[in-house]
N, C-alpha and C positions, 0 to 999 in steps of 0.2 A: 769660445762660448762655454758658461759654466755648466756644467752635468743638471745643475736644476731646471737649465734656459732651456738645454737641449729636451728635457722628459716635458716642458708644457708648452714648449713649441712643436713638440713629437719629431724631432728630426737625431735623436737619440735611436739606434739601431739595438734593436731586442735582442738579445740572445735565448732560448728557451731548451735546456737539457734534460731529454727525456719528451718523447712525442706518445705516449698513451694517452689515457683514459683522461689522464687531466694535464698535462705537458699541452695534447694538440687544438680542445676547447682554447686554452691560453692564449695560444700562440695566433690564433684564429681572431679571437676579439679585441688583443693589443693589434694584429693587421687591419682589424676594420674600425679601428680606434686610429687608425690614421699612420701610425706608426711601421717602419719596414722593420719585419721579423725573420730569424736566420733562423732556425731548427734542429738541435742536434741527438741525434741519436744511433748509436753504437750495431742499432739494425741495418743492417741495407735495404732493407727491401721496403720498411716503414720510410726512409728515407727516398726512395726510388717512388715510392706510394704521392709520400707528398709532392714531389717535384714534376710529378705525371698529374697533381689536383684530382686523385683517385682518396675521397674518405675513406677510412675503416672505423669510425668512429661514431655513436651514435646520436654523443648528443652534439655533434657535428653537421651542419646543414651542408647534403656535397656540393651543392649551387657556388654557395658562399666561398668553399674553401677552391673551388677551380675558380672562379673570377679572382680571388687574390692570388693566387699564383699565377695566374694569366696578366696582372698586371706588376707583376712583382714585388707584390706588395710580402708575400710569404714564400720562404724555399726553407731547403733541410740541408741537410752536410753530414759527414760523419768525419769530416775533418776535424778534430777540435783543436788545430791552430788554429784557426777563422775565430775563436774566441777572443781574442785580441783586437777582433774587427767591432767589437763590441762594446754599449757604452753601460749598457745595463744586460745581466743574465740570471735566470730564474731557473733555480733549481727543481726537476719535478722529479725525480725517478723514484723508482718501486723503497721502500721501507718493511722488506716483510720479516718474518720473526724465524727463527732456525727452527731445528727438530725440538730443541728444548725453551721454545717459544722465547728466546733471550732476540734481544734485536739484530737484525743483521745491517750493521752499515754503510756497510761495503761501496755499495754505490752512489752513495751522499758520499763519503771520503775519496770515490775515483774521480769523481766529476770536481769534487772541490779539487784535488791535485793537478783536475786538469786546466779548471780557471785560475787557480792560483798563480801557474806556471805559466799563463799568455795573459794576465791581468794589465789594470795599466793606472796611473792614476785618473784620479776622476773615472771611475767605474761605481756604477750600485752591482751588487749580490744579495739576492731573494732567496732563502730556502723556502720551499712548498710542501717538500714530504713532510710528511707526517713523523713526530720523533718524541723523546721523550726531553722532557725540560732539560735546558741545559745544555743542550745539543748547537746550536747556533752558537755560544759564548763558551763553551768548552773544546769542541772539534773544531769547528771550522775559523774561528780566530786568530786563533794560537796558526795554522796554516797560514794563513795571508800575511799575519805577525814575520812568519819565517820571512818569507820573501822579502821582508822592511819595508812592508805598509802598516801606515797609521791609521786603526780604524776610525774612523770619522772624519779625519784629515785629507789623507792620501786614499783612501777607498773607501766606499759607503754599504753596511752589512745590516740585515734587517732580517728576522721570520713573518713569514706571513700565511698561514693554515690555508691549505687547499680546502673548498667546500661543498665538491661537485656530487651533486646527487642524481645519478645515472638515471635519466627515465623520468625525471621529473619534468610536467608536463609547463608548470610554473616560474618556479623557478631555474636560472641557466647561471653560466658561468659570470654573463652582463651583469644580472641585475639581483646577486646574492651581496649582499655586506659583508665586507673585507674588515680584518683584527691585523694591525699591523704593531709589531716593537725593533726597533733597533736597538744598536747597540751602544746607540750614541745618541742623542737630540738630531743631529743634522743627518745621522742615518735613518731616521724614524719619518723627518722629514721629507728624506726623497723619497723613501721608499711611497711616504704617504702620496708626496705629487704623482707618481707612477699608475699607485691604483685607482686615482680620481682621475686621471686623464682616458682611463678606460671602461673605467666602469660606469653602469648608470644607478650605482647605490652606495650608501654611506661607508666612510671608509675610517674605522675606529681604531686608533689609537692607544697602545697601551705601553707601561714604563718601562721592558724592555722584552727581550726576546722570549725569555723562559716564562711570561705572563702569556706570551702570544704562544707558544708549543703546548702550554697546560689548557689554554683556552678549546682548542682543538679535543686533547683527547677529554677532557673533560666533557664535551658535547658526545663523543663517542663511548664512552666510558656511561653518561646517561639513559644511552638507547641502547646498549649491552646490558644495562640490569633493567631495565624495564621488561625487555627483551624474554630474560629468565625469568620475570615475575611471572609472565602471561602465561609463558609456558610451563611452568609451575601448576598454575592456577589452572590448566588446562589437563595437566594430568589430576589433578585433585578433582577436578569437574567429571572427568569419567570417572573415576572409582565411585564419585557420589550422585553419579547418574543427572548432573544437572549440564545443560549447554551454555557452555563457557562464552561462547559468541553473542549470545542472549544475553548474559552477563554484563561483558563490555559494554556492549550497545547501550543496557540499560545506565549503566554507572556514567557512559560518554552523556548523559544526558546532563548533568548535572555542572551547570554555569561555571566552574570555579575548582580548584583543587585536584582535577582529574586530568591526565590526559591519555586517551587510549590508545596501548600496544595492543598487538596481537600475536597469538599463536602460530607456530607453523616447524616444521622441519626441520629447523636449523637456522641458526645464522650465515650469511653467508656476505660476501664483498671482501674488496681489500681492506676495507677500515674497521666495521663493527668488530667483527672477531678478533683485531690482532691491532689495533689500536691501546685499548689498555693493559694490556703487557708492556708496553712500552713503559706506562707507570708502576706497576708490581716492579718492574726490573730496577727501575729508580728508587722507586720505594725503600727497596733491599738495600742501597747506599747509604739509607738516613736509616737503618734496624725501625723501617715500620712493616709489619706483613698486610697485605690491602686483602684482607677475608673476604669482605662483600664482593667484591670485582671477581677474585678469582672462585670462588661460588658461581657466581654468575656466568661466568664462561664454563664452567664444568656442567649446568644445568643445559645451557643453548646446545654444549657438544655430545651431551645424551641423547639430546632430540632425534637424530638419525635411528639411533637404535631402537629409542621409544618407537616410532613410527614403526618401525620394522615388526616390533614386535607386537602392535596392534593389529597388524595385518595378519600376519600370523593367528592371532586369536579369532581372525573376523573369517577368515578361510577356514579356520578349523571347525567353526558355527556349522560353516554351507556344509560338512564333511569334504573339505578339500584341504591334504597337506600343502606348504610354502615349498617344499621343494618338489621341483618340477614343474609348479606353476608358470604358468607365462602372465608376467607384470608389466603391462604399459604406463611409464614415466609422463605424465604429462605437464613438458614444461624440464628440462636443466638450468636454465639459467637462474643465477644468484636469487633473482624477485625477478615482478613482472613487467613485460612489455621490455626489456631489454634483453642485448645477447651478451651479456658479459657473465661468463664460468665460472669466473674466479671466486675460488671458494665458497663453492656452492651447493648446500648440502643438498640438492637431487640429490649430486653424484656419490657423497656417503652414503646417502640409501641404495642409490643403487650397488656399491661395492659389498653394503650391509644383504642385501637380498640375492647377490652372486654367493655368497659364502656362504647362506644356507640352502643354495642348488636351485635357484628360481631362475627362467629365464626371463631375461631384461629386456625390454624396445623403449624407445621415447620416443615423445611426439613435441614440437617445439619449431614455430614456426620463425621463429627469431633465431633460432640458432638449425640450421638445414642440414646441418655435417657438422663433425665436432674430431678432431684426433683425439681417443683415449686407451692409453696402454699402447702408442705408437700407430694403430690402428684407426683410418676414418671410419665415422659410425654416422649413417643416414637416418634422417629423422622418417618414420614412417610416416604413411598419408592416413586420416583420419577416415576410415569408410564401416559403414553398419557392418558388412562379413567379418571384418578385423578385429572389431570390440566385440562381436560377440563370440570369437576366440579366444578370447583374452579370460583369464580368470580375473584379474583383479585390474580398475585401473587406479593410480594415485595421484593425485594432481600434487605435485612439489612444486606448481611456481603460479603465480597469480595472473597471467595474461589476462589482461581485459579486454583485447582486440586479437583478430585472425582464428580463434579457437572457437568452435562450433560446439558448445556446451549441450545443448539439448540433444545433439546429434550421443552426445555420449551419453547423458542420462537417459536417452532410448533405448539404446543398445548397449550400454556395459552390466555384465550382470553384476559386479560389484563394484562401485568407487567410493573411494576412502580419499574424503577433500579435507586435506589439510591446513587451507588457504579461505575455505568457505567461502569461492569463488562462483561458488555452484549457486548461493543466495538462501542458504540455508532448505533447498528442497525437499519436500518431505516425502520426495520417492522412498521406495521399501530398499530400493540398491545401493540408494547415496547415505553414506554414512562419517559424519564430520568429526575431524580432530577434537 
């Protein structure tokens, strides 16, 4: 049977590398798409996790995910022989940027070496991570090339942008719109029958790979400088005494031409902040320097310190120094209503407000223990004696559920809401970014 019969008959076996944040959604909705999917990652224990139908994942429903591995419809492996058991496999692993924000692709080139090496003909290969143009028909070609596959021929290679927005209540992995390019017409092809056979949204087309990896950061690379406008606009709005959130709101009003960000902390996720580096680093291939972009991530990675040092002034007001203060975090996680860390400026605030001698607690019902600095660290329980210990409390992450808000505007004698999760209160103690 030809590899196109097998992906829309679905009896084509998934292969899915890398089970995170957007690997095990994947892997989940190709299983309840009909399809038996094989899971591979280099973890054991995420590996041990899935094969026991134990989620860690949030936008993961655990119902969903233990009935298909109870009917085996889904399992994991850290085998990556078993790739060769494969007729289709989907690239997901991390894409993050070194100390000198240059790409690290380390793990897009281990995994391609290790499907290249148990490939077969009549296979598709889907990259998901996030990369910089060029990266699909550059690196990973040239690999499959070695081994004497034809691509479009003997093996079918496509990108296709991951687009999972953690916590979103809306949209899911189903029923967001797919950008798919191969590298060939018959690559673009399957890749395209692949993503209609699972998805419940349109599934778009472009002329080849590096249209489909620019499409990506380009959407990230929009919500990064919008990003730094806001908060821009937010430090201009204190010095000139005007409420930037008032602001927005008012300007969101208008039908046409606007769309509003807002203010807060930091950027944080795997993709906002460290997505368009991946362009500046390209950039630098063709001698263009991308000013606006990297502006704009120099503005979002102030914001820790900004914060930092508004607290500072707003303590110094009450006559109370930052150091030796006790500051309650409220909320680590990246944004709200999920528990995912990663790169999350809480936690710059919170290293910013260690190093001027402040002590630190968080509260974060989504995240109840967290290892930082090798150490587990307990989310404290919210009770009236607590906040009003506290000199200062600062909410870094927007929870819209499990946080007892009033409980804190009763009893904190100062909160500094960066998130204006508070609703704009016009308590004497709540004071907004």
């Amino acid at each position: 049977m030809a590899l196109i019969d097998k992906i829309q008959s679905k009896d084509a076996l998934i292969g899915v590398i890398g089970l995170g944040y957007v690997g095990l959604p994947l892997a989940v909705e190709k299983a309840k798409a009909g399809f038996t999917v094989l899971g591979f990652d280099i973890q054991p224990e995420k590996v041990a996790q899935v094969n026991r139908g134990e989620n860690y994942i949030g936008d993961v429903v655990p119902e969903e995910l233990e009935s298909l591995v109870q009917e085996g419809r889904l399992s994991a492996t850290s085998d990556f022989g078993r790739l060769g058991e494969c007729d289709v496999v989907a690239i997901c692993v991390p894409t993050p940027l070194d100390r000198f924000k240059q790409p690290d692709l380390s793990y897009v080139k281990n995994s391609v070496l290790e499907v290249a090496s148990h490939a077969h003909r009549e296979m598709l290969v889907v990259l998901e991570s996030t990369t910089y143009p060029g990266t699909t028909e550059e690196i990973l070609k040239p690999l499959f090339e070695q081994e004497g596959f034809v691509i479009g021929e003997d093996l079918y290679l496509a990108f296709s942008p991951e687009r999972v927005d953690p916590g979103n209540l809306r949209f899911k992995t189903k029923n967001t719109p797919k950008v798919v390019g191969g590298c060939t017409n018959e690559c673009t092809r399957h890749a395209k029958a692949l993503y209609e056979a699972v998805l419940d949204a349109p599934v778009f087309t472009v002329s080849s790979p590096k249209e489909a990896e620019m499409t990506k950061i380009l959407e990230n690379t929009f919500r990064i400088v919008n990003c730094a406008l806001a908060n821009e606009m937010a430090m201009i709005c204190d010095r000139l005494g005007v409420n930037v959130w008032e602001v927005i709101a008012a300007a969101a009003t208008k039908p046409f031409g606007f769309v509003p960000f807002y203010p807060g902390p930091g950027v944080g996720g795997h993709c906002i902040p460290i997505d368009p580096y991946y362009l500046t680093y390209k950039a630098r291939a063709v001698d263009y320097h991308t000013r606006l972009i990297e502006m704009a991530g120099d503005i979002n990675d102030e914001m820790p310190a900004y914060v930092v040092r508004r607290l500072q002034d707003l303590l110094n007001d009450r006559g109370k120094p930052l150091k030796a203060s006790r500051v309650l975090l409220l909320g680590v996680a990246y944004k709200g209503d999920i528990d995912d860390l990663r790169e999350s400026p809480a936690l710059k605030v919170w290293e910013k407000l260690e190093a001027k001698g402040a002590e630190v607690l968080f509260h974060d019902p989504y995240c109840p223990v967290f290892k930082r600095r090798g150490v587990m660290v307990p989310s404290v329980a919210l009770e009236a004696e607590f906040l009003q210990g506290c000199d200062a409390v600062v909410v870094t992450a927007a929870h819209t559920r499990k946080v007892d808000y009033d409980l804190v505007r009763q009893h904190a004698l100062l909160v500094f809401d960066t998130k204006n999760i508070m609703g704009g209160a016009r308590s004497p103690n709540v004071v907004q970014l």
